[in-house]
Structure formats: structure tokens, C-alpha cells
C-alpha positions in Angstrom: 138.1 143.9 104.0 139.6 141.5 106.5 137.9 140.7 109.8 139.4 139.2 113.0 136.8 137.0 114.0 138.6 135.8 117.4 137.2 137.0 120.7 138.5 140.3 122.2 139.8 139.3 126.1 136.3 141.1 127.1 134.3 139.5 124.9 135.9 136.0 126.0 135.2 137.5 129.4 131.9 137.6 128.9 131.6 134.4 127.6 133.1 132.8 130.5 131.0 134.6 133.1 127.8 134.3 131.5 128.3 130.4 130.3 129.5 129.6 134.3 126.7 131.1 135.4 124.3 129.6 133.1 125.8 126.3 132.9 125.4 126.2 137.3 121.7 127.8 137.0 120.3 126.4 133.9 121.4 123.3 132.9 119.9 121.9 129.8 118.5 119.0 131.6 116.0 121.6 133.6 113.7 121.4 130.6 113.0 117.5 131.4 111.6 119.0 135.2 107.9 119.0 134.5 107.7 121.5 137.2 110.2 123.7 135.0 107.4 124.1 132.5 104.6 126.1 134.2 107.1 129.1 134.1 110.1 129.4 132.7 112.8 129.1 135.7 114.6 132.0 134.3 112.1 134.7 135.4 113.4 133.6 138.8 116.8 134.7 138.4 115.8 138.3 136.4 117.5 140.0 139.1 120.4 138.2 138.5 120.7 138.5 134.8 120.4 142.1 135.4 122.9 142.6 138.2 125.0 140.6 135.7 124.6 143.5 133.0 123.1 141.7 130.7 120.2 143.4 129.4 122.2 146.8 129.5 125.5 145.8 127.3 125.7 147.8 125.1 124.3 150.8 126.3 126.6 154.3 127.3 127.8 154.1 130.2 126.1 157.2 131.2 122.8 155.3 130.9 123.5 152.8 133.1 125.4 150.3 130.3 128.5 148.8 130.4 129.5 150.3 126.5 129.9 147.6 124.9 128.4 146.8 121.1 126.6 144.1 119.4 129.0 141.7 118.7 129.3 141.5 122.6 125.6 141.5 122.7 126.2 138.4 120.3 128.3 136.4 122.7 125.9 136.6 125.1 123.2 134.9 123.1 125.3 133.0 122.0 125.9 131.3 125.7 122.1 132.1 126.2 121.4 129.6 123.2 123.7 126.6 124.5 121.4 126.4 127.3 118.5 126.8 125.2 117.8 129.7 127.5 114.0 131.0 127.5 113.4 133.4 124.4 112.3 136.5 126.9 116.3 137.0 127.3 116.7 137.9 124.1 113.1 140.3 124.0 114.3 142.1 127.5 117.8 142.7 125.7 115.6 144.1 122.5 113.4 145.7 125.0 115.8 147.9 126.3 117.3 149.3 122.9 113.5 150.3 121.8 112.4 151.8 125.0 113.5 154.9 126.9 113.2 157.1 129.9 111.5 155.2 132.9 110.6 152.2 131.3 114.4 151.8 129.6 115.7 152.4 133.0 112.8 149.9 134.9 113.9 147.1 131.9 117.4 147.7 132.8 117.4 146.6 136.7 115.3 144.1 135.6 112.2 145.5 137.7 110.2 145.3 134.5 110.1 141.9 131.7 109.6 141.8 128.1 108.8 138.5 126.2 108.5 138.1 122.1 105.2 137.8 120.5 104.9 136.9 116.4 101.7 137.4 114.2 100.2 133.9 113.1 98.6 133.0 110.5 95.6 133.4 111.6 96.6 137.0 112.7 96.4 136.6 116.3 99.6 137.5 118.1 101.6 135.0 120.1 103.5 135.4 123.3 106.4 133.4 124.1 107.4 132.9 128.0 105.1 136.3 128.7 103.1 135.2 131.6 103.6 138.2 133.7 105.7 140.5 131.5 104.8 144.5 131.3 106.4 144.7 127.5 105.7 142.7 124.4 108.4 143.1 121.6 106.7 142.3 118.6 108.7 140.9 115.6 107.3 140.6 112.1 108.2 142.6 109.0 109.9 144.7 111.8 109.9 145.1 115.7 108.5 147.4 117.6 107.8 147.8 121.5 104.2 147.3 123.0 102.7 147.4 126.8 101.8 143.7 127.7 98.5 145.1 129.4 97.4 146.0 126.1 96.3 142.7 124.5 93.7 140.7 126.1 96.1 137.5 126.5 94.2 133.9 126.8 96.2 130.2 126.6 97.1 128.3 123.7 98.8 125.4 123.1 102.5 124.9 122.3 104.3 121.9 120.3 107.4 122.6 122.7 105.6 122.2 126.4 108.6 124.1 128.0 107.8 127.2 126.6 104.5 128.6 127.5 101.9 130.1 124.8 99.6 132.9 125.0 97.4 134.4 122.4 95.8 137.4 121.6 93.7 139.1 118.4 94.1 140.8 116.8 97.6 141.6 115.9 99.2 144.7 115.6 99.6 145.9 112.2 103.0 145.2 110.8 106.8 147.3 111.3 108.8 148.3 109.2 112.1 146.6 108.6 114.8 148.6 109.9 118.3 148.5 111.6 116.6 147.6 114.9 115.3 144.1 113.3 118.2 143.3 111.7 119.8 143.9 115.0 117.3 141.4 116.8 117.5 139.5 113.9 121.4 139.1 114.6 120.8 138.6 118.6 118.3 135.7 117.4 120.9 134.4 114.8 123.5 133.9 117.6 121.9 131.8 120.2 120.9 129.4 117.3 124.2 128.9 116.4 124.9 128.4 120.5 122.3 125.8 119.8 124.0 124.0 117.3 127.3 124.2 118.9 125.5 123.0 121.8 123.9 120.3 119.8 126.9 119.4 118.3 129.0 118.7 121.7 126.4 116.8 123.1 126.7 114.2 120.0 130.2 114.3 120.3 130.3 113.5 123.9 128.0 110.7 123.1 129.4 109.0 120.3 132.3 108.4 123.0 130.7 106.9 125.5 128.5 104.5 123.4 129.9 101.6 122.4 129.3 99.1 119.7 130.9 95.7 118.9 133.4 97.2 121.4 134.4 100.2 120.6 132.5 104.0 121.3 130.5 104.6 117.9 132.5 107.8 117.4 134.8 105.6 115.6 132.7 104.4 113.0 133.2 106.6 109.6 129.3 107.2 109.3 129.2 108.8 112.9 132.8 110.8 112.3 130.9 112.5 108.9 127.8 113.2 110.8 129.2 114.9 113.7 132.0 116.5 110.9 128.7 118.4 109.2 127.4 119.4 112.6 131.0 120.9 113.5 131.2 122.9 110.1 127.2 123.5 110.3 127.8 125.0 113.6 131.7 127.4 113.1 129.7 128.7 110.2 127.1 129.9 111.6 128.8 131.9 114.1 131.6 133.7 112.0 128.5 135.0 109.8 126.7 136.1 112.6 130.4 137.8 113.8 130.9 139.3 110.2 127.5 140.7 109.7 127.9 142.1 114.1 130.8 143.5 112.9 129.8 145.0 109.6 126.6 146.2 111.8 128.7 148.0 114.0 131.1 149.5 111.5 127.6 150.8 109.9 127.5 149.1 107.3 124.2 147.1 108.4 124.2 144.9 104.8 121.4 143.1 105.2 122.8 140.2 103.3 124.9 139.5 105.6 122.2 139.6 108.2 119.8 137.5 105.9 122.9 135.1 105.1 124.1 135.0 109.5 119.7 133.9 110.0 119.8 131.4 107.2 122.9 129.6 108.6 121.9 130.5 112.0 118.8 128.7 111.5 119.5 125.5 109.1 122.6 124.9 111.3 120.5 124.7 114.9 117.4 122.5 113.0 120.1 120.2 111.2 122.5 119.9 113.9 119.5 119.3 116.7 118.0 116.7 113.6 121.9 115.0 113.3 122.2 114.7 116.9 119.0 112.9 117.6 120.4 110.4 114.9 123.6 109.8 116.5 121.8 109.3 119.6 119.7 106.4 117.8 116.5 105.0 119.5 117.4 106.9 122.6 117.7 110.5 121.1 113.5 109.8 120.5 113.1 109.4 124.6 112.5 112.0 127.1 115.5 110.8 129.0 117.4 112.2 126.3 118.7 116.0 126.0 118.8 115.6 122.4 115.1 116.2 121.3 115.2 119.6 123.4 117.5 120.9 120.7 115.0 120.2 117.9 111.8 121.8 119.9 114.1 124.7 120.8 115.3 125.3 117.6 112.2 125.6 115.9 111.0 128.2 118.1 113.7 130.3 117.5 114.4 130.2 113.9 110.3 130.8 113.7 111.1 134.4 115.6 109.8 137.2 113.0 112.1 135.0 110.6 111.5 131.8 108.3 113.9 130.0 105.9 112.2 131.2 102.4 112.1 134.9 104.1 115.8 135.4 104.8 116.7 133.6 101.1 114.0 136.2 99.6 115.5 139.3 101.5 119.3 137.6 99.9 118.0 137.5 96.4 116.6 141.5 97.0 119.9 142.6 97.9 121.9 140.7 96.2 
């Protein structure tokens, strides 16, 4: 089977209103603001985002959606990633598919939030970005949809002090893995691979403005393979998370295409974020610098009901 892989004129639509609008309202600098980390500024614009359509995208039209499918869903996560957006995005879009009635129509004008929450080690349940939200979607073995009000939340600590942590125990007992979580799965998939495009540009942009026994370090065959990898790193992961959207939507749902679109998803946002620090040299290690953001952000994300040896195991079983 052959797949077009270019953007539809609506989805290219949607990927220039959403990334105009991001780029204005959330630049990627915002997360150097130490006031941007007691909540994330996107709860502020939630009204926004929904008068936008965003959460509602691929809902009928008769329930208040615009009709779209997933792989539009995808570009949208994918812009949401390049701005290293806050993770509750993604949940509220989630959100909406696993809830109905009043709450589906509450999560779709935005009057109501939903954050992610994962099960740790320890089997407590983490929230991500949550401070006020009414709906926890939970991602483990599965996903499912919970009220926020129904964990007794308390504060923990985060590695990445722009995204705020809460915990709870104990956690609920684990999904099943179904079309839903592959389709989260797929959502999460595209804005890493908006991170490591993301990543990848702001190397790029770099390397030409840095100069080195007079000339921008771009130029220097060592930087040119580095930012080469992130490039190919980066196109791959976002044709497999487009041929596994499309095979999704064609219902199909093969999860190795899935497992395969969250493994490059994943390796391409931590490498590219790890390449571009490089190619930044002792100033990709400073605050100052953008570049470190990437990494943080990554990690978060690829860490969502997901890890590298659990998408290569779910390959090998389907395979």
C-alpha cells in the first residue's frame, strides 16, 4: 500500500493557525521565566485553545467537532511539541475522546481540564501540569479517564522545574491496552517528533550564527553530520507517526506501526535535544540557552505510559 504522506490544504491549515498562534503566545523561551513555572502559562489561554477547536478535532460535527481524524489530531501535536507545549494539551485532547455527555461537552469549551498522570515505581500516581484540573487521564498498560477530586494529591519534586508534580497513592489498578492508547500513544508520538524538528532548527539556526576561526561552525563537516542525523532523526519520526495515523484511521490500528512511530518518536526528541546541546558547546549547558529545555521536555514525554524497552517489546510481540 502506498501512502501520501504530504499535508492535505486543511491539515497545512491547521498547522499554520495553530503554530502562529503558538509561536505569538508560547514561545519556547517562556520556560526560562521563573514565574512561568508555578503554573503552566497555558492554563491561561484554555479558552483559547478551545475556541480554536482544538480539543474537539476530530469529533462529528454534530457533537460539537470540527470532523476531522487523527492524523489532523497529529498535526496539532505536532505544533504543540515545537513549543514544548505543557503535556495537559495532549490529556484534555484524550480527555475528550474517553468522556461523554456533560463532562465531554464541559472538556470541549474548555470549562473543564484534564492533565496526565503515570504510575511510578513506587505505585503512587503522578500528575503532570494538574494543579487545578477536574480529570486525570491515566496512562499505563492502557488509559482510562478518572475525576481529579478523587486522589488525595500532595507535591513532589520534578527534575524539569517547569512542569509541576503532584503525587498521589495509591495508583489505580492498570488498563488494558486498547485502540484508545495506541491513539494517545500516537498523539504523544507526534509532538516528540515536533520536538525534534524543533530541536533540530534551533541547532541549525545556530551553527550559522556562531562563528569560529571566521567562519559560522555550520561549515565545519563535524557540525554538517551532526545536524544531518538530527534532520533524518527528526523526518522519520513524523512520516511513522503519519503512516501508523493513517493506518489507524483506515482501521487497521497495527500496533507495530504505533510501537515503531513511539520508538522513533522518542529516540529522535532525546537524541536530537542531546545533538543540539552539543552543537551549542559550553553554552547549550547554560540557562541562557533554549537548548537544554529540549532535553528536560523530552524526557517527560517519551516517559508518558511509554518507555524505550516497552515499545521494542510490544515490536517483537507483533512482529
Amino acid at each position: 500500500m502506498i501512502i501520501d504522506l504530504h499535508p492535505t490544504e486543511d491539515q497545512q491549515m491547521i498547522a499554520d493557525s495553530i503554530g502562529a498562534m503558538l509561536a505569538d503566545t508560547l514561545p519556547v523561551s517562556r520556560l526560562r521565566e521563573k514565574d512561568a513555572w508555578a503554573a503552566a502559562p497555558e492554563v491561561a489561554m484554555w479558552k483559547d485553545f478551545a475556541e480554536l477547536g482544538l480539543f474537539a478535532m476530530a469529533l462529528p460535527e454534530d457533537e460539537g467537532g470540527a470532523g476531522y481524524g487523527l492524523c489532523e489530531e497529529l498535526v496539532a501535536a505536532r505544533e504543540l511539541g515545537r513549543v514544548l507545549a505543557s503535556p495537559s494539551l495532549l490529556a484534555q485532547i484524550a480527555a475528550v475522546h474517553l468522556a461523554s455527555g456533560d463532562d465531554r461537552a464541559a472538556l470541549v469549551s474548555g470549562d473543564k481540564r484534564a492533565a496526565f498522570a503515570t504510575p511510578g515505581v513506587d505505585g503512587a500516581l503522578y500528575l503532570y501540569d494538574g494543579v487545578g484540573a477536574d480529570f486525570v487521564v491515566v496512562l499505563d498498560s492502557g488509559v482510562s479517564l478518572h475525576k481529579a477530586d478523587g486522589f488525595d494529591w500532595s507535591e513532589a519534586v520534578a527534575m524539569d522545574e517547569t512542569v509541576s508534580i503532584r503525587r498521589a497513592s495509591p495508583a489505580p489498578a492498570p488498563g488494558n491496552r486498547d485502540a484508545m492508547a495506541d491513539r494517545v500513544s500516537l498523539l504523544i508520538s507526534a509532538a516528540l517528533a515536533g520536538m525534534a524538528q524543533a530541536a533540530t532548527e534551533l541547532a541549525v539556526e545556530y551553527a550559522g550564527q556562531r562563528e569560529q576561526f571566521g567562519q559560522p561552525i555550520g561549515s565545519f563537516q563535524a557540525i554538517k553530520h551532526a545536524l544531518a542525523d538530527m534532520r533524518v532523526r527528526a523526518d522519520a519520526a513524523d512520516s511513522q507517526s503519519r503512516v501508523a495515523a493513517v493506518a489507524f484511521g483506515l482501521g487497521g490500528n497495527d500496533r507495530r506501526e504505533v510501537a515503531a512511530a513511539r520508538w522513533l518518536a522518542g529516540n529522535a526528541a532525546l537524541e536530537n535535544a542531546r545533538a543540539g546541546i552539543q552543537v551549542h558547546g559550553g553554552m547549550g549547558f547554560t540557562a541562557e540557552c533554549d537548548a537544554h529545555l529540549f532535553l528536560k521536555r523530552a524526557h517527560l514525554f517519551a516517559s508518558l505510559g511509554s518507555s524505550r524497552r516497552g515499545e521494542e517489546r510490544r515490536l517483537i510481540a507483533s512482529a
